[in-house]
N, C-alpha and C positions, 0 to 999 in steps of 0.2 A: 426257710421256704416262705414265700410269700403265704396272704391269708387268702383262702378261695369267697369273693363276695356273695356268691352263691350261698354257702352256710349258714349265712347271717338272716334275722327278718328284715327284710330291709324298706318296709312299705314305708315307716314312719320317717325313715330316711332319706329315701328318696323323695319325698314328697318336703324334707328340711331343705336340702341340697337345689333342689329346683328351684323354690323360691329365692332362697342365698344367690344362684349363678343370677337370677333375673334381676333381683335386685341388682348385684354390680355391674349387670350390663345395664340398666336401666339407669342407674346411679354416675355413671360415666358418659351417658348420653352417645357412648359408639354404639354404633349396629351395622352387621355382627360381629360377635366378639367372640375371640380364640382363647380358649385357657389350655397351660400346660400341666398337666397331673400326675405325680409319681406318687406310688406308693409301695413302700419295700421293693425297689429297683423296678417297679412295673411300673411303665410310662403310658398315658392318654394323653391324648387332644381333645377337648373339648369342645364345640363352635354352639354358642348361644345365637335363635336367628329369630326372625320373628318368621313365622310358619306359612298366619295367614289373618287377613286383617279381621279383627272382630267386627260382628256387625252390628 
């Protein structure tokens, strides 16, 4: 049985993972960029975009 994300504290995580996806879309110079994410048979899509321009 997959593991429910929910469970987890995930603040520290989320906040790793974010920086990581930007960095490799940053680092690849695509925009936007699509990633594919399985974990224990549970599939994502991910789309990294830019939101909105800083000012």
């Amino acid at each position: 049985m997959a593991a429910n994300p929910e469970d987890f504290d995930t603040s520290d995580s989320k906040l790793t993972l974010a920086k990581q996806l930007v960095g490799l879309v940053w680092g690849s110079n695509t925009m936007p960029a699509t990633f594919e994410v399985e974990y224990e048979g549970a599939k994502w899509e991910i789309l990294v975009r830019v939101k909105e321009a800083a000012s």
